[in-house]
C-alpha positions as CSV (number, residue, x, y, z in Angstrom):
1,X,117.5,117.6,125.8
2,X,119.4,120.7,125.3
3,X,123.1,120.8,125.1
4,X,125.6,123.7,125.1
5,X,129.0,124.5,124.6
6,X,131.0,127.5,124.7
7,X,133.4,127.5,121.6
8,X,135.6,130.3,119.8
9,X,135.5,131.9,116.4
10,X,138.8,131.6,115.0
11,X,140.2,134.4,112.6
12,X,138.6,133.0,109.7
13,X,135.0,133.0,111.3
14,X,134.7,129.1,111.8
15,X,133.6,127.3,114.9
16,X,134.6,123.7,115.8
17,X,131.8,121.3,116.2
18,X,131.6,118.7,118.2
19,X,132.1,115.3,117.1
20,X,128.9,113.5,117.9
21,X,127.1,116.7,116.9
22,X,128.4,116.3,113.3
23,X,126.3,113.3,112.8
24,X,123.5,115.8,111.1
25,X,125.4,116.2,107.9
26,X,128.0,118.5,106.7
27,X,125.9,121.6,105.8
28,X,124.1,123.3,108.2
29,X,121.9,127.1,108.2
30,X,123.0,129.4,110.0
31,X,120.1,131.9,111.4
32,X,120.1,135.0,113.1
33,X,117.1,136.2,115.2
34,X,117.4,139.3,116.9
35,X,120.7,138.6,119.2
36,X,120.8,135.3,118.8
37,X,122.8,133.0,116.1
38,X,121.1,129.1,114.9
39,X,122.4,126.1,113.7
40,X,120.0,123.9,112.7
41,X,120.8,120.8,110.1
42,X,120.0,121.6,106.4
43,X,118.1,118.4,106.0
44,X,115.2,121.0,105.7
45,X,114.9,121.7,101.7
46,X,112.4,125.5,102.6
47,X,112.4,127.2,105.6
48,X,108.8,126.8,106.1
49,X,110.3,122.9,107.0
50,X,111.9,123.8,109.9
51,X,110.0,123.1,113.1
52,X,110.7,125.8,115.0
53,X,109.7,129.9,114.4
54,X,112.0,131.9,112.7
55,X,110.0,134.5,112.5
56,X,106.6,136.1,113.1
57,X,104.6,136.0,109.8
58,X,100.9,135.7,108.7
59,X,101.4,135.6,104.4
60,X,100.8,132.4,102.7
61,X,104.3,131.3,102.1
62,X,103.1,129.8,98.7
63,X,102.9,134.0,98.3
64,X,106.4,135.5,97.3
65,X,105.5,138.8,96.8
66,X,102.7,139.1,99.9
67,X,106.1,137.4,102.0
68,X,108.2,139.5,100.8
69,X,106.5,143.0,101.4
70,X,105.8,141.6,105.2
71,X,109.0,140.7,105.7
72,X,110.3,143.8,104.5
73,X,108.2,145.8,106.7
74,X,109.0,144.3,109.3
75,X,113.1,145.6,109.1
């Protein structure tokens, strides 16, 4: 189920959360992917954890330096 709120960013840069969606913990990532902006809990220790694509990559994550030079190509 997808839920979604419309919420302001007050002069400081901080957004209100919900209640009940404050049950994931009190630290979060924040991701951005093109024009969009993620919160997803940070109960996920790499970001090869998280279950959803971040972004498009074929390097062996175990692989800094192949990572690295792809994702820097890819800017």
């Amino acid at each position: 189920m997808i839920k979604a709120i419309e919420r302001s960013i007050d002069p400081q840069g901080r957004i209100m959360l919900p209640k009940e969606w404050r049950k994931f913990g009190n630290k979060v990532l924040l991701i951005q992917k093109d024009q969009e902006l993620r919160i997803i809990p940070a109960k996920y220790k790499k970001l090869s954890d998280i279950p959803e694509k971040i972004v498009d990559i074929t390097s062996n994550l175990n692989d800094w330096h192949s990572l690295k030079n792809e994702l820097l190509k890819s800017k």
